[in-house]
C-alpha positions in Angstrom: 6.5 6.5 0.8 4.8 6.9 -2.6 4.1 10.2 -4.3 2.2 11.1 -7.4 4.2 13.6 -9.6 1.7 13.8 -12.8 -2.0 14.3 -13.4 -5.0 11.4 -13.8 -3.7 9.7 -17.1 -7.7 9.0 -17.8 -9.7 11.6 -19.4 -12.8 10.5 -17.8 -14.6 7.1 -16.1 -14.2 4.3 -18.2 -16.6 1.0 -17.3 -14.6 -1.4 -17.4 -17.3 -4.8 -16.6 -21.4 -4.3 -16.8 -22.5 -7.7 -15.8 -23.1 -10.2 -13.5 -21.3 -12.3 -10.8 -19.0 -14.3 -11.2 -18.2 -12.9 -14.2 -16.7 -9.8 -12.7 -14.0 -11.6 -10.2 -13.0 -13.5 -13.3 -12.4 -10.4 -15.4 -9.0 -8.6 -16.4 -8.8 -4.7 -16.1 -6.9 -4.1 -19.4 -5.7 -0.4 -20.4 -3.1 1.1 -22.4 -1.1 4.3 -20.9 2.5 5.4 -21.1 3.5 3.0 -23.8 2.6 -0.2 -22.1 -0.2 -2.8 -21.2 -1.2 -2.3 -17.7 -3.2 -5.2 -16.8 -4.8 -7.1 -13.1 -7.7 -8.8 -12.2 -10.8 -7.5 -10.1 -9.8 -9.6 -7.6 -6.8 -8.7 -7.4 -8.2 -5.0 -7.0 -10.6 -5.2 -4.4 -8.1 -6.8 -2.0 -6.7 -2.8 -2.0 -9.6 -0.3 -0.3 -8.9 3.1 -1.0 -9.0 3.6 2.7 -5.3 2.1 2.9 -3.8 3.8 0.1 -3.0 7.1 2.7 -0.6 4.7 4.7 1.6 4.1 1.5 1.1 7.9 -0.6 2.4 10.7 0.9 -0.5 12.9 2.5 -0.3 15.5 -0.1 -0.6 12.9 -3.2 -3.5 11.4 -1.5 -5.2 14.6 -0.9 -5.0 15.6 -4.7 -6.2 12.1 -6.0 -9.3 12.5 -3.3 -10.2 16.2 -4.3 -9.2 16.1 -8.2 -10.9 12.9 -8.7 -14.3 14.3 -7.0 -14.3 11.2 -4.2 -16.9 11.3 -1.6 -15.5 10.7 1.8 -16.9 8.1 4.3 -19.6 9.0 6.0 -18.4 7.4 9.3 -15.4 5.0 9.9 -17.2 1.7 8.8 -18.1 3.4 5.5 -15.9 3.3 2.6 -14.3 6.1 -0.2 -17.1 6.3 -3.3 -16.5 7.2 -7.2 -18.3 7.2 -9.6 -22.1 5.4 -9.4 -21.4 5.2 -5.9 -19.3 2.1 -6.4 -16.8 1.6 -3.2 -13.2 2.4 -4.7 -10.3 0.2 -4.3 -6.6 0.6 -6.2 -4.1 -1.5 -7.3 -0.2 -0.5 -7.5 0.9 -2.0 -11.1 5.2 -1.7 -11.6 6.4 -0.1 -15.0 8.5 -2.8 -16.9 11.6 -1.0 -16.1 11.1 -0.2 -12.8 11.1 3.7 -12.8 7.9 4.3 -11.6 4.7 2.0 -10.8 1.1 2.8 -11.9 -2.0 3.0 -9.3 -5.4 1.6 -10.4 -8.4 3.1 -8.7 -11.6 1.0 -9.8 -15.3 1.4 -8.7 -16.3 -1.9 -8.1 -19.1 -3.7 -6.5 -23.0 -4.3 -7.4 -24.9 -1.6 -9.0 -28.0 -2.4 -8.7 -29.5 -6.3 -7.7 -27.4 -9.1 -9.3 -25.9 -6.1 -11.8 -22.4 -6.1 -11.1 -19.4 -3.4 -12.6 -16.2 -1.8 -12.5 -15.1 1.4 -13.6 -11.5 2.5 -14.2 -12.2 6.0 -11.8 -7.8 6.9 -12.0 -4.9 6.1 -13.5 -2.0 7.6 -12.1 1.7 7.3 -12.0 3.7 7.4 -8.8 7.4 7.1 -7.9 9.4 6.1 -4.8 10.2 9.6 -2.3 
């Protein structure tokens, strides 16, 4: 089980891609936090729904990310966690180069408005291993 022992490491939403397809599922999420380069692909982000990440943080982690970070809910159990710009949200578990600690990802992706696509980075946050 994953926990989360510090606060959002981002200040606010950052947009990450404003563009059009398939541009965004060839781009690289880039950002700088703690000392190092955390990088991954869009792709590789929106294989991670948000819905998921309660079966991997402990209850109480997940709980603060939802209400701290402002999330709306699903509306029913086909719909999906939204963030800013009502983007879907999906995350993406990153390991720290020495292995202490890994970072979680949690990106607003999808199409904004027809054929405009983009990503925000909604979280950054560190978790370690309970």
């Amino acid at each position: 089980m994953l926990q989360i022992r510090d606060n959002n490491l981002l200040r606010e939403c950052l947009t990450a891609f404003d563009g059009q397809e398939p541009e965004i599922w060839e781009y690289t999420i880039s950002i700088e936090a703690e000392g190092e380069v955390w990088q991954c692909s869009t792709q590789d982000v929106v294989r991670h729904d948000v819905k998921k990440l309660p079966k991997l943080l402990a209850t109480e982690s997940f709980e603060k990310i939802i209400e701290e970070q402002g999330f709306m809910r699903p509306a029913n159990e086909f719909g999906g966690f939204r963030g800013k710009d009502g983007l879907n949200l999906y995350f993406y578990l990153i390991p720290s180069t020495d292995a202490a600690f890994q970072m979680l990802l949690i990106a607003g992706i999808g199409e904004f408005q027809p054929g405009r696509y983009m990503a925000n980075l909604e979280g950054l946050w560190k978790v370690h291993e309970v």
